[in-house]
C-alpha positions as CSV (number, residue, x, y, z in Angstrom):
1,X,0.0,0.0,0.0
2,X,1.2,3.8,-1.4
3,X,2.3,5.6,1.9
4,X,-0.6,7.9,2.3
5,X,1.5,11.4,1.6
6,X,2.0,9.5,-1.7
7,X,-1.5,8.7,-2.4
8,X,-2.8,12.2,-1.2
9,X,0.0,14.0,-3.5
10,X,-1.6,12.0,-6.6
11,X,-5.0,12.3,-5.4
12,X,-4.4,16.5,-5.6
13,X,-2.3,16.1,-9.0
14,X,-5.4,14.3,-10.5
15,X,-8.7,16.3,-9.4
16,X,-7.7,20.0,-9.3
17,X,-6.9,20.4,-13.3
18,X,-10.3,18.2,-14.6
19,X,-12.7,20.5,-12.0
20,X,-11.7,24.4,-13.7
21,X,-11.8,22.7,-16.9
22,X,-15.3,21.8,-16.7
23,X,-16.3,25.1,-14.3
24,X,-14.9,26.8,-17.2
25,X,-17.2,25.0,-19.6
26,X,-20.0,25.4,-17.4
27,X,-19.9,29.0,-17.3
28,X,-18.9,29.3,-21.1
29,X,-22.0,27.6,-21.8
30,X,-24.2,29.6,-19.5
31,X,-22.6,33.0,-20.9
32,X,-23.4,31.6,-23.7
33,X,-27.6,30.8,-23.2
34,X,-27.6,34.3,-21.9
35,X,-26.5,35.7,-24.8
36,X,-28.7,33.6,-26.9
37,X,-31.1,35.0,-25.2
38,X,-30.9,38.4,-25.1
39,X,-30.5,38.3,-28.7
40,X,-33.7,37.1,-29.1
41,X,-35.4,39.6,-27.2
42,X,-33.7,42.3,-28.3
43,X,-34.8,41.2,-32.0
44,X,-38.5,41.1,-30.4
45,X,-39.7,38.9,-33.2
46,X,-41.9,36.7,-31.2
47,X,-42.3,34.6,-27.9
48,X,-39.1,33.3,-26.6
49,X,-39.5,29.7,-26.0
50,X,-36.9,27.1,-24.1
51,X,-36.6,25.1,-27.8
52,X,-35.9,28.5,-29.8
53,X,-33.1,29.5,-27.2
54,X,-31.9,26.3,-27.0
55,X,-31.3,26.1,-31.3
56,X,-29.6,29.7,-31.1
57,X,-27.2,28.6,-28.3
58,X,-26.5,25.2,-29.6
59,X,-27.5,23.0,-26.9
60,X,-30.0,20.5,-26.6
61,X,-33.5,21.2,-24.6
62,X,-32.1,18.9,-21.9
63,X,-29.2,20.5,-21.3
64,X,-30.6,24.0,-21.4
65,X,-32.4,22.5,-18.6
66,X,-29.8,21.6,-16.5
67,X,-28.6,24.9,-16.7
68,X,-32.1,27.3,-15.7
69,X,-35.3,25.3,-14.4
70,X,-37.2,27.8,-17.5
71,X,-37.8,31.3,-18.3
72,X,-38.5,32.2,-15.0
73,X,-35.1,31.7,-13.5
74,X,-33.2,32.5,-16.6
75,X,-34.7,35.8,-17.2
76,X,-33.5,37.7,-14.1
77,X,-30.2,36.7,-15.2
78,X,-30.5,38.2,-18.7
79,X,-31.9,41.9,-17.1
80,X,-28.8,41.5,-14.5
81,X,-26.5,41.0,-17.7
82,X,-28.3,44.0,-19.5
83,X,-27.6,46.3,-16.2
84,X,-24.4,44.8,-16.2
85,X,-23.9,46.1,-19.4
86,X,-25.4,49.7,-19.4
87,X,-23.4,50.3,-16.1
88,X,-19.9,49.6,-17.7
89,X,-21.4,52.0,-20.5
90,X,-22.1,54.6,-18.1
91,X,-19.1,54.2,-16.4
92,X,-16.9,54.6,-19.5
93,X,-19.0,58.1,-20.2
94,X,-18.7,59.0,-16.7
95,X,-14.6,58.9,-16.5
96,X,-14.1,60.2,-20.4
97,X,-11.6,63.3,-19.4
98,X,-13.7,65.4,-22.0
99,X,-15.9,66.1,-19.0
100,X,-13.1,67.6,-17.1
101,X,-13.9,71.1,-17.9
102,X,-17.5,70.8,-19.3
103,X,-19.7,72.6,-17.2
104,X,-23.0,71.6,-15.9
105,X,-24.8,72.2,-19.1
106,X,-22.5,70.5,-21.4
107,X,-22.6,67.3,-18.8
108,X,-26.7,67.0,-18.9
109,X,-26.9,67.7,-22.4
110,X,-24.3,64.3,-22.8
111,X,-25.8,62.5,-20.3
112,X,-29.5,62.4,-21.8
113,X,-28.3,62.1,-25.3
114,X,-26.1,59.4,-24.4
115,X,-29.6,57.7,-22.3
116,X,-31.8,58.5,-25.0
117,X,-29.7,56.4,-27.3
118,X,-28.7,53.5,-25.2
119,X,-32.7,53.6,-24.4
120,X,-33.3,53.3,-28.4
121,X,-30.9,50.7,-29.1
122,X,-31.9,48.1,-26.5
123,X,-36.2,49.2,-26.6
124,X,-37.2,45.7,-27.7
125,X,-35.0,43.8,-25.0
126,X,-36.1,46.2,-22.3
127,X,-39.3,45.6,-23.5
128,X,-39.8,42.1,-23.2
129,X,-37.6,41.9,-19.8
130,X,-39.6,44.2,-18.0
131,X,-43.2,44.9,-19.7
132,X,-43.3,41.0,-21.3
133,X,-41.6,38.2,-20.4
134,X,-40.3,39.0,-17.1
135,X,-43.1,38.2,-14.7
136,X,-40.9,37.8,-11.5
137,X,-39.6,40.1,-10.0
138,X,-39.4,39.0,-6.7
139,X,-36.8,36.4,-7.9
140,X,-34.5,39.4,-8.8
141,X,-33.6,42.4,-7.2
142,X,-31.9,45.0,-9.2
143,X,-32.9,48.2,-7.1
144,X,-29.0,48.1,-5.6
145,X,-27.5,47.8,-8.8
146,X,-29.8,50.6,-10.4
147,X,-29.1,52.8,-7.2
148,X,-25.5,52.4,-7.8
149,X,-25.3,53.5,-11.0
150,X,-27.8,56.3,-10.4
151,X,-25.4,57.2,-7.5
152,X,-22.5,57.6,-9.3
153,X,-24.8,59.6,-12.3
154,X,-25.7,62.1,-9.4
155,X,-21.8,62.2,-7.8
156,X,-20.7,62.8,-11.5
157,X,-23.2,66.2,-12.2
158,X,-22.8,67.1,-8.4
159,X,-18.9,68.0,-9.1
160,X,-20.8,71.3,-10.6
161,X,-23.5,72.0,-8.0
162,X,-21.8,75.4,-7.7
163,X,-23.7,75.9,-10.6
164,X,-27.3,75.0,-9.4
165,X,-29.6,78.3,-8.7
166,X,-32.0,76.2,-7.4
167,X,-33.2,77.5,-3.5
168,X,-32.2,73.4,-3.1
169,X,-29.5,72.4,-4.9
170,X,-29.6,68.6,-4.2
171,X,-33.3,67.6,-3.7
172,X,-33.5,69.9,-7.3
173,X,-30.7,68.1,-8.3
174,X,-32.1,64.7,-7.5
175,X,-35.7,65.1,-8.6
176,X,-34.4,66.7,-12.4
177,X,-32.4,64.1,-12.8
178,X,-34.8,61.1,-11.8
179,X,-37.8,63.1,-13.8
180,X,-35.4,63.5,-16.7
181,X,-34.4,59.7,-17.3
182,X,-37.6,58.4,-15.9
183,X,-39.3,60.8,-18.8
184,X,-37.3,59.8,-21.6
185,X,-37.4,56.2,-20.9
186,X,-40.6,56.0,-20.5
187,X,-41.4,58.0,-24.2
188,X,-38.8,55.4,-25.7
189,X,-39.5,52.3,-24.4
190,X,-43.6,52.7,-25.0
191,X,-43.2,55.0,-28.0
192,X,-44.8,57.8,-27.0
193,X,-42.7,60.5,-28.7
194,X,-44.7,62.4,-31.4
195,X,-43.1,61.8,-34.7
196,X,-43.2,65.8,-35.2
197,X,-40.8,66.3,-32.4
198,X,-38.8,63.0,-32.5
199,X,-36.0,61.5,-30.2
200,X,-33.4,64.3,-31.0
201,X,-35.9,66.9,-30.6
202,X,-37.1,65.5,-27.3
203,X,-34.6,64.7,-25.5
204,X,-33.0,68.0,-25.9
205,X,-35.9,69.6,-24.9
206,X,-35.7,67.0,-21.5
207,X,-32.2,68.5,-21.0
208,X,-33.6,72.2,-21.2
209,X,-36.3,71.6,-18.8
210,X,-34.1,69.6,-16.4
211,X,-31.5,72.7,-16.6
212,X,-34.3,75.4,-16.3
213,X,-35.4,73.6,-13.3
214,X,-31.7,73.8,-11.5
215,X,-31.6,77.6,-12.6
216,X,-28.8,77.4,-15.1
217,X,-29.1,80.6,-17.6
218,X,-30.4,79.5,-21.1
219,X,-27.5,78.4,-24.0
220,X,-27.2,81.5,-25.9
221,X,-29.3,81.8,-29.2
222,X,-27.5,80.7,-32.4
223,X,-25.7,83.1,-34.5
224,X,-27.4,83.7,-38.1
């Protein structure tokens, strides 16, 4: 009989290479599913079912299975992996060093466009996430993550409150800016925008209502 350091020392060389491998492959495939998934929504074609996700992502029914019990435990996932997504966006816009010197103004201006369009792109998947498919919310939290992000948003425009003429800087500071996104997404995601303004149009107007309301002096008037 092997002396039992011997056997222990094999016993560790054999296990601890196999078990990544197939953690690796594990999550690979789940990334995967997700992203099968939320390609389908965002197309918004029709009603996403466990055998149409399962053809995009290459596996069979079975396995798709062994991954989520069904919709209602894989969806959640897909709206974290959205949020995930639009907070690395924001992020990146946030820390661009063209905001160093931009003024109030210049920031909320960027800010809504920048909303309005990410808000455009990703309509159909927000869509059927939160007004369709998604029917669980309990299962999911994302009030932290969507705090968060709002949090940093405010901490970014905040570096100007010396600006704000408002008699309250920060509750007019917080209200413009949740009435501003909660406005434009809102327009976008149930279409509500009159095709005489249109997006551009309307979100600029967003941006000039929520810097009206914080007391910033109008943009001057275009030469010409």
């Amino acid at each position: 009989m092997l002396p039992l350091e011997v056997r222990l020392a094999r016993h560790i060389a054999s296990t601890p290479v196999a078990r990544p491998i197939r953690q690796a492959r594990t999550a690979a495939t789940r990334d995967r599913i997700l992203a099968a998934a939320e390609a389908i929504l965002a197309e918004g074609d029709g009603e996403l079912t466990m055998e149409c996700l399962a053809e995009r992502a290459h596996v069979s029914v079975g396995a798709l299975y062994k991954h989520f019990r069904g919709k209602d435990s894989l969806l959640p996932l897909v709206l974290e992996r959205a949020h995930a997504q639009h907070a690395r966006d924001t992020d990146l816009l946030l820390t661009d060093p063209k905001w160093k010197d931009v003024g109030l103004a210049g920031r909320i201006d960027g800010l809504l466009g920048a909303f309005a369009s990410y808000q455009t792109a990703q309509r159909r998947l927000i869509r059927s996430l939160v007004l369709g498919y998604w029917q669980a919310p309990e299962q999911y939290s994302h009030e932290s993550r969507a705090a968060e992000l709002m949090g940093s948003i405010h901490a970014w425009l905040a570096e100007c409150a010396d600006e704000i003429r408002h008699p309250e800087p920060k509750l007019a500071l917080a209200l413009g800016l949740y009435t501003a996104l909660q406005t434009l997404q809102s327009a976008i995601l149930m279409e509500r925008i009159p095709p005489s303004v249109g997006l551009e149009r309307f979100t600029r107007e967003q941006a000039r209502m929520f810097k009206a309301y914080l007391g910033l002096p109008p943009a001057p008037a275009a030469a010409g």
